[in-house]
C-alpha positions in Angstrom: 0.0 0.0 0.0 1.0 3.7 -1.2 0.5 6.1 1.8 0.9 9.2 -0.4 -1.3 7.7 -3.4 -4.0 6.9 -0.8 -3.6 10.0 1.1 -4.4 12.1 -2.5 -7.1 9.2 -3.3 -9.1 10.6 0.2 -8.5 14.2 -0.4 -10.4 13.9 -4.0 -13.3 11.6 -2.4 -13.3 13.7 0.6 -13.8 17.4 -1.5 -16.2 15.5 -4.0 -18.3 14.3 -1.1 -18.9 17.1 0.4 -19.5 19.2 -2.8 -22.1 16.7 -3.6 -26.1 18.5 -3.6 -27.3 15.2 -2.1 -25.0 15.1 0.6 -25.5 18.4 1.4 -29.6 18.4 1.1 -29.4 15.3 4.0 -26.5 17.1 6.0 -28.7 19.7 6.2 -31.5 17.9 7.6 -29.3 16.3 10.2 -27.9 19.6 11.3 -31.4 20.8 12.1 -32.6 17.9 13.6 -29.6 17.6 15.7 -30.2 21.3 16.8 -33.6 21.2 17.1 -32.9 17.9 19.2 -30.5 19.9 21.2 -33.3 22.8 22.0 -35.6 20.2 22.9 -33.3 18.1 25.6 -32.7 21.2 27.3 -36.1 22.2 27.7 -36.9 19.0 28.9 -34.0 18.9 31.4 -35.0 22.3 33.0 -38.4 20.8 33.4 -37.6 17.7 34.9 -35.1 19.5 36.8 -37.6 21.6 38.5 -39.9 19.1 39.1 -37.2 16.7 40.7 -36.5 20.3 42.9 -40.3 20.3 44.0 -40.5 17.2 44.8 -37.9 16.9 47.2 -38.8 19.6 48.8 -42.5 17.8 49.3 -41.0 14.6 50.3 -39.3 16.8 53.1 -42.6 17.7 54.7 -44.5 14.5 54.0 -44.6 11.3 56.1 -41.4 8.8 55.6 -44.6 6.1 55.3 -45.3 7.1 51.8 -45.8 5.7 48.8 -42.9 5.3 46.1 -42.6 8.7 44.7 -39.0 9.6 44.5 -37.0 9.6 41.4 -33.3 10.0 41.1 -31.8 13.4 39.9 -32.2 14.0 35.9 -29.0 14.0 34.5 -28.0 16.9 32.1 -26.4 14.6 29.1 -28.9 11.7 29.6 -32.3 14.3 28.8 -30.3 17.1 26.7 -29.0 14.6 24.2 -30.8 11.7 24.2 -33.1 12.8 21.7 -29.8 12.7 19.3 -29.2 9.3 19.7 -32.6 8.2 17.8 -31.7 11.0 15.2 -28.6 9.6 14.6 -29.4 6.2 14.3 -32.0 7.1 12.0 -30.6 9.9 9.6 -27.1 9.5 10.6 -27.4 5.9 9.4 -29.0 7.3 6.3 -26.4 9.6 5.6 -23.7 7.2 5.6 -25.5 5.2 3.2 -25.8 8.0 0.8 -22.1 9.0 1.4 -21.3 5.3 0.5 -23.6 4.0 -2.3 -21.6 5.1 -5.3 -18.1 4.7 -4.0 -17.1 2.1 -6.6 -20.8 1.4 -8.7 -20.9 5.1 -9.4 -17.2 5.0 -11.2 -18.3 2.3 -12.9 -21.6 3.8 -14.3 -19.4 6.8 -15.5 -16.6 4.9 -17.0 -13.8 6.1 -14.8 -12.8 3.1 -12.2 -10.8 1.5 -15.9 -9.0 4.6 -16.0 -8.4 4.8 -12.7 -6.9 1.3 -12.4 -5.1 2.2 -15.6 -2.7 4.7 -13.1 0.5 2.6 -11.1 -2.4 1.7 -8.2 -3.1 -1.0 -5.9 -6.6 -1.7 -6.1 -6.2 -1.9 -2.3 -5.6 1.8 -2.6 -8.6 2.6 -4.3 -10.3 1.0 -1.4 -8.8 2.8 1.4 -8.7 6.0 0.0 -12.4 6.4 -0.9 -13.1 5.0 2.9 -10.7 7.0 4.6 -11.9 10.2 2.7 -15.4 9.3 3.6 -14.7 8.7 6.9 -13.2 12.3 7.3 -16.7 13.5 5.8 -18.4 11.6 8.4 -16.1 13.1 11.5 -16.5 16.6 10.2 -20.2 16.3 10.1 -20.3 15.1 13.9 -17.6 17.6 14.9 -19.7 20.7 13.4 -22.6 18.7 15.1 -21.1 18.7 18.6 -19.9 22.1 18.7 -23.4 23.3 18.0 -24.9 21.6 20.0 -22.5 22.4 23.2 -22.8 26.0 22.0 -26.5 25.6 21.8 -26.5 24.1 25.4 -24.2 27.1 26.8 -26.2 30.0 25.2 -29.2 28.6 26.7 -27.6 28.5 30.4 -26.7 24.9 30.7 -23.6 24.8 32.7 -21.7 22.1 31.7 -18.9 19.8 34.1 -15.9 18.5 32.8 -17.6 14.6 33.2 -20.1 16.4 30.6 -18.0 17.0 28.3 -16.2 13.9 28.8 -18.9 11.9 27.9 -20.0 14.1 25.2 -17.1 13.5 23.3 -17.6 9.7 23.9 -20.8 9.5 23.1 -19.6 11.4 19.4 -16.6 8.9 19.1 -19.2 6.2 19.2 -21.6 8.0 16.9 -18.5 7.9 14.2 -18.2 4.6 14.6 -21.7 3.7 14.2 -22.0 5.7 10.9 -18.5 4.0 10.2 -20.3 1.2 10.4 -22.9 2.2 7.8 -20.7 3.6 5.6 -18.8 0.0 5.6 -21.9 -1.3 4.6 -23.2 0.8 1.9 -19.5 0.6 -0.1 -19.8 -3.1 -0.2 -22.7 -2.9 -1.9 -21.5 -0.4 -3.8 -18.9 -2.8 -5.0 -21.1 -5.2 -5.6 -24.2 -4.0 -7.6 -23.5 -2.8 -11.1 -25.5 0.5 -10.7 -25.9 3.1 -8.1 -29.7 2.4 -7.5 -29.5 -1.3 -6.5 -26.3 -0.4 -4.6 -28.6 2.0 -2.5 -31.7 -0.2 -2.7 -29.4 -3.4 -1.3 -28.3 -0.6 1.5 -31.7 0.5 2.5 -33.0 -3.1 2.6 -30.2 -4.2 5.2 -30.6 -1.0 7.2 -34.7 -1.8 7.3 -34.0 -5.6 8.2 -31.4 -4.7 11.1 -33.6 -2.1 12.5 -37.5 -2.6 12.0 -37.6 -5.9 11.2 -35.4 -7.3 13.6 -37.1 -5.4 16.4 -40.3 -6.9 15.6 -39.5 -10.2 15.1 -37.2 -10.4 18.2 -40.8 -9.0 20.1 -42.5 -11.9 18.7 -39.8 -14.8 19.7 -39.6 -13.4 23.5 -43.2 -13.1 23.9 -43.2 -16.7 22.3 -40.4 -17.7 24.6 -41.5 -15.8 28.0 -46.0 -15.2 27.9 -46.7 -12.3 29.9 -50.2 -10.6 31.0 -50.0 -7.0 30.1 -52.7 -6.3 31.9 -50.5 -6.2 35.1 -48.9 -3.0 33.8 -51.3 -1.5 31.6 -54.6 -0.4 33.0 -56.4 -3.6 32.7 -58.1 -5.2 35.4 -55.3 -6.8 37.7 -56.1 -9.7 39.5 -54.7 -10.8 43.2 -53.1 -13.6 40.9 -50.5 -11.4 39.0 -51.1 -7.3 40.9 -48.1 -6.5 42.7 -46.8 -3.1 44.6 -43.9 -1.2 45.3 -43.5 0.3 48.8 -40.8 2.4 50.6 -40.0 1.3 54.3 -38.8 4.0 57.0 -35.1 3.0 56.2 -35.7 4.3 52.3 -35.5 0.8 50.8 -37.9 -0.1 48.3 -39.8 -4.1 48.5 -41.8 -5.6 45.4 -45.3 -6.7 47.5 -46.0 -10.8 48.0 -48.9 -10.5 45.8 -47.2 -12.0 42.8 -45.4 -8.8 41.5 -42.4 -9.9 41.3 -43.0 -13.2 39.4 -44.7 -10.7 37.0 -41.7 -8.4 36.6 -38.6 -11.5 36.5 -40.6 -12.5 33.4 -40.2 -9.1 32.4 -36.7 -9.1 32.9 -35.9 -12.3 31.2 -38.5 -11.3 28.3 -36.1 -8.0 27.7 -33.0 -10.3 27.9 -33.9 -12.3 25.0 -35.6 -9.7 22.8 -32.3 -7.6 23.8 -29.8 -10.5 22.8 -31.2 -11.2 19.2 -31.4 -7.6 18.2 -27.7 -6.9 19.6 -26.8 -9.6 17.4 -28.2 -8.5 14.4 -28.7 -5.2 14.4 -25.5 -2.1 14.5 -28.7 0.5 15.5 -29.8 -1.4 18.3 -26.1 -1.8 20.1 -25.0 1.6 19.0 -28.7 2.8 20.9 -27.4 1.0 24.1 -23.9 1.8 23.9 -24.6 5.7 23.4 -27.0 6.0 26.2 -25.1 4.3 28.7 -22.3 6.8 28.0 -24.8 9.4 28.1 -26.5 8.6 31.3 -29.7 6.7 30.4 -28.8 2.7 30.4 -32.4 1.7 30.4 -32.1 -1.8 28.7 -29.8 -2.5 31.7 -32.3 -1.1 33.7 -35.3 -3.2 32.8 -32.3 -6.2 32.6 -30.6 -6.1 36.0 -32.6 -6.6 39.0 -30.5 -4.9 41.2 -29.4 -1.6 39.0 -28.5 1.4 41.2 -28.8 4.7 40.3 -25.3 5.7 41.4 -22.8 7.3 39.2 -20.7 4.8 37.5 -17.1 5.3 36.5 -17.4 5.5 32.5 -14.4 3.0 32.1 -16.6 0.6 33.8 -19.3 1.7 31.6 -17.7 1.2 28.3 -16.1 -2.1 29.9 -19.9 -3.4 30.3 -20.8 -2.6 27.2 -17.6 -3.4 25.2 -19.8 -6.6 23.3 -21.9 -4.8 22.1 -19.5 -1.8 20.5 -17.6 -4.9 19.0 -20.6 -6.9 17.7 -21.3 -3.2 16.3 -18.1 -2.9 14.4 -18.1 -6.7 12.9 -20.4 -5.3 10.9 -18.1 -2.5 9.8 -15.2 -5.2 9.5 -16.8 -7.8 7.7 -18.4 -5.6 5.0 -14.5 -3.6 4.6 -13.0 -7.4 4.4 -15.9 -8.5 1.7 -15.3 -5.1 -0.3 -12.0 -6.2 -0.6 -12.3 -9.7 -2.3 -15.2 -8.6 -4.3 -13.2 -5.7 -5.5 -9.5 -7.8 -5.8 -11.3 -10.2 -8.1 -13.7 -8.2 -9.8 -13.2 -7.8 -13.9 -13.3 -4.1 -14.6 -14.1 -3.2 -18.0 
């Protein structure tokens, strides 16, 4: 491999991606989703915020015989950008694609990929040049992202620690590598088809499959697996059978009732562990979704998963420690499809 002939390779795809009107029509979209995102988590936080305020000051006055009404402290990252997380793994995902599609069918279409292989080049070149200068597309769009965003957050009086920040910048590191991911994805395809349409058609099909379709079908298999009556969670007549309680004693510590309860919610549990196992497994949304909002804050699969989750700040080492399998079943995506790009494309007949 040629450093310097990939290194010009990536500076020509990185310019002509982000001259492209396409690219720019669905960066533009992500910018103002991400900013409107941004308006709305803080919003939301200053709510919650004051209404965690009020109610600890009622919770003062009232009786320690109460029932369960106190929630833990919002936390700023976990409301403010939570919201980005779905946005991301929606039209982030989407850009990428669109960033990706044509990266090798497009030459062909126009008749340039012969001339290019004509030049003293690896093929192996061509390859990491074109993903390299995409990546830096991809990084630039979540760097201009982030600083928005953060200066969004200050003008509108959020104070922000240094843990903040820290785990804002984690939480964008794993954002690029989720859209690495898709960008992975959509240039073996690319490679692939023999036009740009089915290369984005093939792209847009996996991305449904690993996303909707897996969601779904991992619902029905754990409702298969584990049968649960809804109706002792959602306003349906509950019956001394399946009804259960939660109450808080004088010393603060909070007791699922004898009334069956907690039968009811370890099928729960396990019914979340399975439908959360097959979509981790299949799907790069779903684990970059649980990845980013356990760095943010917001770990609620792990909630619903772990019978004895606390609500105590937790070291973000350990964090991305516990959640290291699913950042690498993330990026065997990424790996597989740069791997499969390469003996497609080594043994392809270009003509």
């Amino acid at each position: 491999m040629n450093n310097n002939k990939v290194a010009v390779i990536a500076k020509k795809e990185f310019f002509d991606s982000i001259k492209s009107k396409t690219f720019l029509t669905i960066f533009g979209i992500f910018l103002v989703l991400m900013l409107v995102s941004s308006v709305t988590g803080i919003n939301s936080y200053d709510k919650q915020l004051d209404q965690y305020q009020k109610s600890q000051v009622e919770n003062q006055n009232s009786d320690k015989n109460r029932v369960f009404t106190d929630f833990p402290e919002p936390k700023l990252t976990a409301v403010v950008f939570q919201e980005m997380v779905t946005s991301i793994g929606v039209i982030g995902a989407i850009l990428a694609i669109i960033l990706g599609y044509n990266t090798v069918s497009g030459e062909k279409e126009r008749g340039n990929l012969k001339l290019i292989l004509s030049y003293p080049l690896y093929r192996e070149d061509v390859v990491n040049g074109k993903f390299f200068g995409k990546i830096g597309v991809l990084i630039l769009t979540l760097a201009i992202t982030s600083i928005l965003s953060i200066a969004c957050a200050l003008v509108m009086g959020v104070n922000l620690t240094g843990s903040d920040l820290i785990a804002i910048a984690l939480f964008m590191v794993i954002s690029t590598l989720y859209l690495i991911t898709f960008l992975g994805i959509s240039i073996f395809f690319s490679t692939i088809s023999k036009s740009g349409t089915s290369s984005i058609l093939n792209s847009f099909m996996f991305w449904i499959l690993s996303t909707m379709v897996i969601t779904s079908f991992s619902g029905v298999v754990a409702d298969a697996m584990v049968p649960t009556d809804d109706t002792a969670f959602y306003g349906g007549k509950i019956s001394s059978t399946n009804s259960f309680s939660i109450v808080v004693s004088d010393n603060g510590e909070t007791n699922l009732s004898e009334d069956g309860g907690e039968s009811t919610f370890e099928k729960y549990q396990k019914k979340w562990k399975i439908q959360n196992t097959i979509e981790s497994l299949i799907s790069p949304t779903q684990n970059y979704e649980q990845v980013a909002s356990a760095i943010l804050g917001n770990d609620f699969v792990n909630s619903l998963t772990e019978s004895d989750s606390s609500q105590n700040e937790i070291d973000m080492f350990e964090t991305i420690s516990g959640k290291m399998s699913n950042i690498i079943t993330m990026l065997v995506w990424a790996i597989i499809s740069l791997v499969g790009t390469y003996v497609v494309f080594m043994r392809q007949d270009i003509r």
